[in-house]
C-alpha positions as CSV (number, residue, x, y, z in Angstrom):
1,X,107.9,120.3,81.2
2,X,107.7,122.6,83.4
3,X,108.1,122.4,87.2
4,X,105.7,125.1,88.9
5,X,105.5,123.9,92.6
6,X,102.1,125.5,93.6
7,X,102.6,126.9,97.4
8,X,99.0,129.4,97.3
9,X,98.2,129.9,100.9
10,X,99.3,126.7,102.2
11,X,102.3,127.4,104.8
12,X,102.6,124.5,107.0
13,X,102.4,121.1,105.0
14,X,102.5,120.1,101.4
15,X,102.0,116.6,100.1
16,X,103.4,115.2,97.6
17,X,101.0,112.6,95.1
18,X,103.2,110.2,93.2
19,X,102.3,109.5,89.7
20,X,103.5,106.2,87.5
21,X,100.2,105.9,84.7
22,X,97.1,107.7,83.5
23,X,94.9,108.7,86.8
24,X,92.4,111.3,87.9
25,X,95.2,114.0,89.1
26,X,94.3,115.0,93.1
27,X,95.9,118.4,93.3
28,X,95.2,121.5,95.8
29,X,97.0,124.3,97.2
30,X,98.0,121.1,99.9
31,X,98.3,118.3,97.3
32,X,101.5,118.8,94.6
33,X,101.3,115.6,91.6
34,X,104.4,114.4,91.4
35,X,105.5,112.2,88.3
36,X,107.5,109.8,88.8
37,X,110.2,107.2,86.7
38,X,110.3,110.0,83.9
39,X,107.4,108.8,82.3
40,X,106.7,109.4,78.7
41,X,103.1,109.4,78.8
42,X,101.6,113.1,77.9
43,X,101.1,115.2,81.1
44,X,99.3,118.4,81.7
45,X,101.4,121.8,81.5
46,X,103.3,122.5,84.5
47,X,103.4,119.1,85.8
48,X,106.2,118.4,88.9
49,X,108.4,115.2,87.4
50,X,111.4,113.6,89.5
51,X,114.1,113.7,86.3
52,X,114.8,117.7,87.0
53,X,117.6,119.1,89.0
54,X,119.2,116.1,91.4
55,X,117.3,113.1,90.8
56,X,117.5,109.3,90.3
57,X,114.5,109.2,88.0
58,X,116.6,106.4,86.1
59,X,116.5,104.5,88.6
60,X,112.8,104.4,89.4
61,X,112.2,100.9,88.1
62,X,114.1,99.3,91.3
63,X,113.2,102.6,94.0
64,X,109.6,102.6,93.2
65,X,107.7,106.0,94.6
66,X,111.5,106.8,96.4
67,X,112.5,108.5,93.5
68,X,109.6,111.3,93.8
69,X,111.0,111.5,97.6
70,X,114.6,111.6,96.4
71,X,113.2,114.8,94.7
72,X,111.6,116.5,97.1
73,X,114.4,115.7,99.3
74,X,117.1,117.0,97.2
75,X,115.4,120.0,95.7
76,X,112.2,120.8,97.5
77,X,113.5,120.9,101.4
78,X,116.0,123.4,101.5
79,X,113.7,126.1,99.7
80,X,110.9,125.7,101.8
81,X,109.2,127.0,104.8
82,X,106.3,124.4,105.0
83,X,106.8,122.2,108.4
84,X,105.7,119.1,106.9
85,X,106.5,117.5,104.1
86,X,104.1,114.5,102.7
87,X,103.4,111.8,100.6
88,X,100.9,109.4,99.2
89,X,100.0,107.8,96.0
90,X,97.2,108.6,92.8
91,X,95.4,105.6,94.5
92,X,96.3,105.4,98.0
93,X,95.6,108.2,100.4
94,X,95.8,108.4,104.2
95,X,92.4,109.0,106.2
96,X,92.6,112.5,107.4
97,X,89.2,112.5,108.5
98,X,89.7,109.7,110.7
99,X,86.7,108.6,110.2
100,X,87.3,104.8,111.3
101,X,86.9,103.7,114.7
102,X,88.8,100.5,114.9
103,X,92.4,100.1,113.4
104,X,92.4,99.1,109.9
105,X,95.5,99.5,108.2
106,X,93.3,100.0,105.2
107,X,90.1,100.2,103.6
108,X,89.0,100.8,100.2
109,X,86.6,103.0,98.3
110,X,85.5,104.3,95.1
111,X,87.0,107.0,93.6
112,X,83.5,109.2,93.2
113,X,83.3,108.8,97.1
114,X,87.0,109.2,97.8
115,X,86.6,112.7,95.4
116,X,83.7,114.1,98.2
117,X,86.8,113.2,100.9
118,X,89.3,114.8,98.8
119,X,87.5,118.5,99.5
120,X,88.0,117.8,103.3
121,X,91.3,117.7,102.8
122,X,92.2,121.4,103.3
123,X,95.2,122.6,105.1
124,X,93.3,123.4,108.2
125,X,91.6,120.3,108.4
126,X,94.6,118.0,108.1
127,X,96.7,120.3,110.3
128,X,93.6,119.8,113.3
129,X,94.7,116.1,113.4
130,X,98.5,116.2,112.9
131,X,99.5,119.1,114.6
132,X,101.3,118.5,117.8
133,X,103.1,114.9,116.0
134,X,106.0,114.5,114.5
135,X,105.0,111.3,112.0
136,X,101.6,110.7,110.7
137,X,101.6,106.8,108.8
138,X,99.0,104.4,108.2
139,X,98.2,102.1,111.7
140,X,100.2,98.5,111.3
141,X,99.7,94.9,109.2
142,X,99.8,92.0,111.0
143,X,101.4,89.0,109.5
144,X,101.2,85.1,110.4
145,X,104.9,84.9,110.8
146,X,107.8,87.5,111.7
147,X,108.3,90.1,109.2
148,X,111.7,88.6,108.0
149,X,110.1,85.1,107.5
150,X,107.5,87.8,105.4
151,X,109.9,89.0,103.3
152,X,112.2,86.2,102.4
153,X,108.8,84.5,101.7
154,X,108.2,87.0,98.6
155,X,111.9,88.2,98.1
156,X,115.3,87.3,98.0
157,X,117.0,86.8,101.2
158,X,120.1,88.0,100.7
159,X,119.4,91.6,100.0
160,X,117.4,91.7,103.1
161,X,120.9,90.1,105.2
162,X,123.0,92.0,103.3
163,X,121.3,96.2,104.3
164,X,121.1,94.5,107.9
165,X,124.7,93.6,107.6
166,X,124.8,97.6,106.2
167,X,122.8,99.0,109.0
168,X,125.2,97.1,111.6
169,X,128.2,98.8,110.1
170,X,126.9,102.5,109.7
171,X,124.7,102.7,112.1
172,X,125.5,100.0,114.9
173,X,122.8,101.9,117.4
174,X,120.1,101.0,115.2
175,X,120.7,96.8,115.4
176,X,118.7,96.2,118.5
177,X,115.5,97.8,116.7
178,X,116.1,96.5,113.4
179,X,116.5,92.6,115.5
180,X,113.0,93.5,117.2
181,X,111.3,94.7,114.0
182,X,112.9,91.7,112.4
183,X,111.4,89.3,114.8
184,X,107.9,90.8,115.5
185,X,105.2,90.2,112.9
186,X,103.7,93.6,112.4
187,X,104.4,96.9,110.3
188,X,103.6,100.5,108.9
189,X,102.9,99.3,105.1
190,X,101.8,101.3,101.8
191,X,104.1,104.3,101.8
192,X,102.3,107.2,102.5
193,X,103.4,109.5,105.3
194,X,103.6,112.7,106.9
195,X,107.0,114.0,108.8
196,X,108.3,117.3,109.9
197,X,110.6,118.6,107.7
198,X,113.8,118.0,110.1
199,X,112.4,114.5,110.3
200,X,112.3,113.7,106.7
201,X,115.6,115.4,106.2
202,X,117.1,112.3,108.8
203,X,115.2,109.5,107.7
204,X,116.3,110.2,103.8
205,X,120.0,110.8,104.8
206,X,120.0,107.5,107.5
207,X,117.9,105.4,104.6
208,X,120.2,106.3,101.4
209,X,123.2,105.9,103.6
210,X,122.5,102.4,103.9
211,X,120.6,102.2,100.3
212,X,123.2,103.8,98.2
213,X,125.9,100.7,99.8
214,X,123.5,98.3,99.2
215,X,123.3,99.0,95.4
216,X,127.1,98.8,95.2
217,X,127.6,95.5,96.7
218,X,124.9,93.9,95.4
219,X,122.7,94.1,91.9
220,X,119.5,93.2,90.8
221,X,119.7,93.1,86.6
222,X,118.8,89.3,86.7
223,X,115.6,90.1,88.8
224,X,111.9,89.4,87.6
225,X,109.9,92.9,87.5
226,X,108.6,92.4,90.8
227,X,111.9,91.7,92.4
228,X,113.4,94.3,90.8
229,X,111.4,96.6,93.0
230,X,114.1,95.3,96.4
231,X,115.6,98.9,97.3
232,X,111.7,99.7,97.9
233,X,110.6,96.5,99.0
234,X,113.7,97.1,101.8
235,X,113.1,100.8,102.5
236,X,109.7,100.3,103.2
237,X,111.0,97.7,105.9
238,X,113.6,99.7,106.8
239,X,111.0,102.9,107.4
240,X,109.9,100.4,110.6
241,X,113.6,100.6,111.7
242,X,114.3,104.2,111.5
243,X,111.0,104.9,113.2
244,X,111.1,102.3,116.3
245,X,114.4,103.5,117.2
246,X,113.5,106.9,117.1
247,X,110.5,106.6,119.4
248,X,112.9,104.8,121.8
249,X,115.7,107.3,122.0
250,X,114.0,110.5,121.3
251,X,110.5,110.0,122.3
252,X,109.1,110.6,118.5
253,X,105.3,111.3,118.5
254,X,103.5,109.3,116.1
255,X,99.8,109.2,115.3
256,X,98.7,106.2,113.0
257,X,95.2,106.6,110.7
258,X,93.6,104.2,107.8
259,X,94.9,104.5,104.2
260,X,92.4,104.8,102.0
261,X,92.5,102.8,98.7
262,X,90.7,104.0,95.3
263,X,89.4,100.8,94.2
264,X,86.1,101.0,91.6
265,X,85.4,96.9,91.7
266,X,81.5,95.9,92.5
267,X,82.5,95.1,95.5
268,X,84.1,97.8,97.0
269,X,80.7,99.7,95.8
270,X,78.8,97.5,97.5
271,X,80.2,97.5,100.8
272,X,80.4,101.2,100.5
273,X,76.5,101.6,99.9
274,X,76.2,98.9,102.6
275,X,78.4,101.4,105.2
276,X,76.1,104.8,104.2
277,X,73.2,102.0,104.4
278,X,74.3,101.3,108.4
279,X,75.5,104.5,109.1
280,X,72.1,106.2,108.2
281,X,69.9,103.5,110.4
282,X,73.0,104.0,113.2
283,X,73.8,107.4,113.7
């Protein structure tokens, strides 16, 4: 296949759409499908896959959606003169419209509706709300308990101690955040994210430092399929790490929105006629 990256007129910021099954494909000069976990289903000509040039494509079944950044990473950022680099997923998309008042970490919507959003989501447009931040994610979950009693709740606990153990060898100035993430009970979920480049370049290096140590000491062959996902269940963790200690010692500017979920169930139709319903009687 080929791998025909499409810049057009779009300078400043390309997104990057990751691809894993049969999906309406969201592309614009902005927007850039990428498949992901060499896939074998038939794709459309020119499609963008992650098992080209440097990649870990192989690997996909335990790094989830970071192979597709492992791409962009390794072969997009050096050959580009976009400023930021993004990513979301065929269903999940952030709210760039910011059209929610209160802080949902999420809410979901048909895919018709989401396809009227989608033509919003122009260069110009997205660049009016990010410009002037450094990281653009999705506004926090809140959980019951602490997010380590989260995780070891779901997933093994010794690959969780075992990259802190990792993270206080390689990179002992990032303990103190990783203890307060550890002990609070809230976190940036979901995966999709906006960064300056220079950014991205230092959160890929700092998270496969500590990833790539973690898959030699440890393995994960006898895993169910779920479980098998722990390099991405931890990097998504460890994102919250990276990003706490950077707003402490380099005063990162973050702006947090809603991620918007493509969901076609009755339900989600009906609270969405329900919202146009209130909206119209409640300007």
């Amino acid at each position: 296949m080929g791998q025909n990256l499409e810049n057009g007129s779009a300078q400043k910021i390309k997104f990057f759409a990751a691809y894993n099954k049969q999906a309406h494909i969201f592309r614009s000069e902005v927007f850039q499908p990428i498949f992901n976990g060499a896939i074998d289903f038939e794709l459309e000509a020119d499609a963008l896959r992650d098992n080209t040039g440097l990649n870990i494509s192989d690997k996909n079944i335990n790094y989830g959606e970071l192979t597709g950044h492992y791409w962009v990473w390794k072969n997009f950022l050096s050959t580009t003169s976009v400023d930021y680099i993004g990513f979301c997923q065929f269903h999940r998309f952030l709210d760039f419209n910011i059209t929610q008042s209160d802080k949902m970490p999420y809410f979901k919507i048909p895919e018709k509706e989401f396809k009227k959003m989608f033509k919003k989501y122009s260069e110009k447009n997205i660049l009016k709300c990010i410009e002037g931040y450094e990281v653009v994610l999705s506004h926090k979950v809140l959980f019951k308990e602490s997010v380590y009693e989260h995780y070891i709740k779901y997933h093994p606990q010794k690959d969780l101690d075992l990259a802190l153990n990792i993270l206080e060898e390689i990179y002992p100035q990032y303990v103190n955040s990783g203890q307060e993430f550890m002990s609070g009970n809230q976190m940036h979920m979901f995966g999709c994210f906006v960064m300056k480049k220079e950014c991205f370049n230092n959160y890929m290096t700092w998270l496969f430092d500590i990833l790539t140590v973690l898959e030699q000491r440890t393995d994960w062959k006898d895993y169910d399929n779920y479980n098998l996902r722990t390099p991405a269940f931890i990097a998504e963790r460890f994102l919250n790490i990276w990003l706490q200690h950077k707003i402490k010692t380099e005063n990162l500017q973050v702006l947090t929105t809603t991620s918007v979920m493509l969901d076609d169930s009755l339900k989600t139709h009906l609270k969405t006629l329900l919202r146009k319903i209130i909206n119209f009687f409640i300007p």
